[in-house]
C-alpha positions as CSV (number, residue, x, y, z in Angstrom):
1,X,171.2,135.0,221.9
2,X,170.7,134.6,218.2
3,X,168.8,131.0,217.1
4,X,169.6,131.3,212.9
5,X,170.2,133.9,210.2
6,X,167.9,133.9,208.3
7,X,168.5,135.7,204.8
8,X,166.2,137.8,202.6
9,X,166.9,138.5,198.7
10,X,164.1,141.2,197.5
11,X,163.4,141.3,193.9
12,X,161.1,138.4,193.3
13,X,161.5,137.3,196.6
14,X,160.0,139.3,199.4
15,X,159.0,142.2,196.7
16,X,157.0,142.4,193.4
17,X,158.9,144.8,191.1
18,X,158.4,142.8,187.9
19,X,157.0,146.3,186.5
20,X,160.4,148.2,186.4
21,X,162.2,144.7,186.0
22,X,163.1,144.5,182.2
23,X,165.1,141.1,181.2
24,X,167.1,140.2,178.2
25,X,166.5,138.3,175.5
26,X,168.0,135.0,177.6
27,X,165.9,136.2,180.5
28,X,168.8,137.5,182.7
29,X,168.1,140.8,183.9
30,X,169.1,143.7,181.8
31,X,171.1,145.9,184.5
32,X,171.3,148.5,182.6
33,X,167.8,149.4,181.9
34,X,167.2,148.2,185.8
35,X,169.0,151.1,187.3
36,X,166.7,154.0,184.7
37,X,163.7,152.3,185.7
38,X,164.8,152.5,189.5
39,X,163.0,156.0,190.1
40,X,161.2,156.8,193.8
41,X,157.9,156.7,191.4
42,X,158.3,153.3,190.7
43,X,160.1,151.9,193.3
44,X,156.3,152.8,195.6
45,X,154.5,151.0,192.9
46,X,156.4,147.7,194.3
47,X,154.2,145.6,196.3
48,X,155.1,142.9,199.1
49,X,155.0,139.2,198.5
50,X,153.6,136.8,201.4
51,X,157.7,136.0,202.6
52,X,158.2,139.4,203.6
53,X,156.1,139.1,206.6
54,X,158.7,136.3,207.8
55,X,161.4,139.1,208.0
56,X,159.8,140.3,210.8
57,X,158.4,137.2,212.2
58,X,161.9,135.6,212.1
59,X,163.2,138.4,213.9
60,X,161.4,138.2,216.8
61,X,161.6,134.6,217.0
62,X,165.1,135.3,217.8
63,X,166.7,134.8,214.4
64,X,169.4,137.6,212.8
65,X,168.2,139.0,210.0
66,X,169.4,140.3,206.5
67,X,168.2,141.6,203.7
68,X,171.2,140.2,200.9
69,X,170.2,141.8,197.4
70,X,172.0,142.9,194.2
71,X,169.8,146.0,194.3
72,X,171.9,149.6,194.4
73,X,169.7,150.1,197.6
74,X,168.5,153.9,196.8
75,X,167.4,156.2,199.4
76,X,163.4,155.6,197.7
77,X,164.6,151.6,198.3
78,X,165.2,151.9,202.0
79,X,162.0,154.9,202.8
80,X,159.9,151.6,200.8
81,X,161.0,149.2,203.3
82,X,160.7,151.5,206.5
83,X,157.4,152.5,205.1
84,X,156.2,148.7,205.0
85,X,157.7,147.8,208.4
86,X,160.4,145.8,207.7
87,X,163.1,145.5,209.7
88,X,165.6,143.4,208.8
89,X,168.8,143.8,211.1
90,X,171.6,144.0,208.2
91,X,171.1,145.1,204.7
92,X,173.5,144.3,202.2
93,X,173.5,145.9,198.8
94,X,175.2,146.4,195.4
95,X,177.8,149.3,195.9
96,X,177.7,152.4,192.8
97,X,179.7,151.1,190.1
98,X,179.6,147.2,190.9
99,X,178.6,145.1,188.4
100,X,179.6,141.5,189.6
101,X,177.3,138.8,188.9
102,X,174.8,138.7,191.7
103,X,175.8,135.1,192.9
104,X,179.6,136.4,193.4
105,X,178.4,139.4,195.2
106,X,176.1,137.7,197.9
107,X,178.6,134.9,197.8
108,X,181.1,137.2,198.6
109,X,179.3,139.2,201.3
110,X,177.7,136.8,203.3
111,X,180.9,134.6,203.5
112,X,182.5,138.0,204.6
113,X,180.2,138.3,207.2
114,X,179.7,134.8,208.4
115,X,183.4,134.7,209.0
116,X,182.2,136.7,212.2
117,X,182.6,135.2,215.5
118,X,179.3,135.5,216.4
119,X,177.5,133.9,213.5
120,X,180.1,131.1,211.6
121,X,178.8,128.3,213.7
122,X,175.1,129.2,213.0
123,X,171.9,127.7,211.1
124,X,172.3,129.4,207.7
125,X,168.9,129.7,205.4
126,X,168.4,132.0,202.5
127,X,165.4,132.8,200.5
128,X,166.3,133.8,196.9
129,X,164.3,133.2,193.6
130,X,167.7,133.1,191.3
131,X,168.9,129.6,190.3
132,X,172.6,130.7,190.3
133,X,172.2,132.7,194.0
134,X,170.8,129.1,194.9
135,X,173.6,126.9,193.4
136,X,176.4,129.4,194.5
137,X,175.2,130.1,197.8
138,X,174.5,126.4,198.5
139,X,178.3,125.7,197.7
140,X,179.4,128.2,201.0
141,X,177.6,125.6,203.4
142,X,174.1,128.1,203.2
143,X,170.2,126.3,202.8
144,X,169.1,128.6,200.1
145,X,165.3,127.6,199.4
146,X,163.0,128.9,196.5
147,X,160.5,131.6,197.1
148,X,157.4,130.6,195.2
149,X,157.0,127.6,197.5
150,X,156.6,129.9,200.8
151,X,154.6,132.6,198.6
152,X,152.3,130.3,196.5
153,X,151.7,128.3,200.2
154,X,150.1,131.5,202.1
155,X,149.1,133.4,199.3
């Protein structure tokens, strides 16, 4: 029987990829230069912040599990996480060719999925380091707590 889902945004989050993360001018990140710097090369040079160990940890504690990012989740992306152990027990990603605003797309998703039998009545908590995931996700009944907290904490 599942206890809570407990929800995992990646970039910033769980993972270090501030080295192939370029940002605009009003700090939003630039997309477009995102996806050319999203090569196998420098998708191993990510590391793995303290949260990522709670994927695991909250899985066996009985929680469900998800990995929610507005990553195009490459083939490099998911050998990265296999190669790191974690295990989360969905993965949502961006689709090729999306390019809704990542609080609309998670939004989106998640609701989708929550809308399931098995998990609408269930403790809900996200971990995401973007402000408008936060707000947006906090709107669709979701705790949606800040990363640096947790990773600051143990690190």
């Amino acid at each position: 029987m599942i206890k809570n889902i407990t929800i995992f945004d990646l970039d910033g989050t769980c993972i270090d990829s501030s080295h192939r993360t370029p940002t605009k001018e009003d700090g939003t990140l630039d997309l477009a230069n995102y996806k050319k710097m999203q090569t196998p090369e420098n998708i191993f040079k990510d590391t793995l912040l303290p949260l990522a160990q709670e994927i695991n940890k909250r899985s066996k504690a009985g929680d469900y599990t998800i990995i929610c990012t507005a990553r195009n989740m490459s083939e490099a992306d998911y050998e990265f996480l296999m190669d790191e152990g974690l295990n989360a027990d969905k993965i949502i990603s961006r689709k090729d060719g999306d390019e809704t605003p990542d609080d609309i797309l998670k939004a989106k998703a998640l609701k989708s999925l929550f809308n399931l039998k098995q998990f609408k009545n269930l403790n809900k908590v996200m971990f995401d380091d973007a402000p408008s995931v936060r707000s947006t996700l906090r709107k669709i009944g979701i705790k949606v707590m800040h990363p640096d907290c947790y990773n600051k904490r143990i690190a």
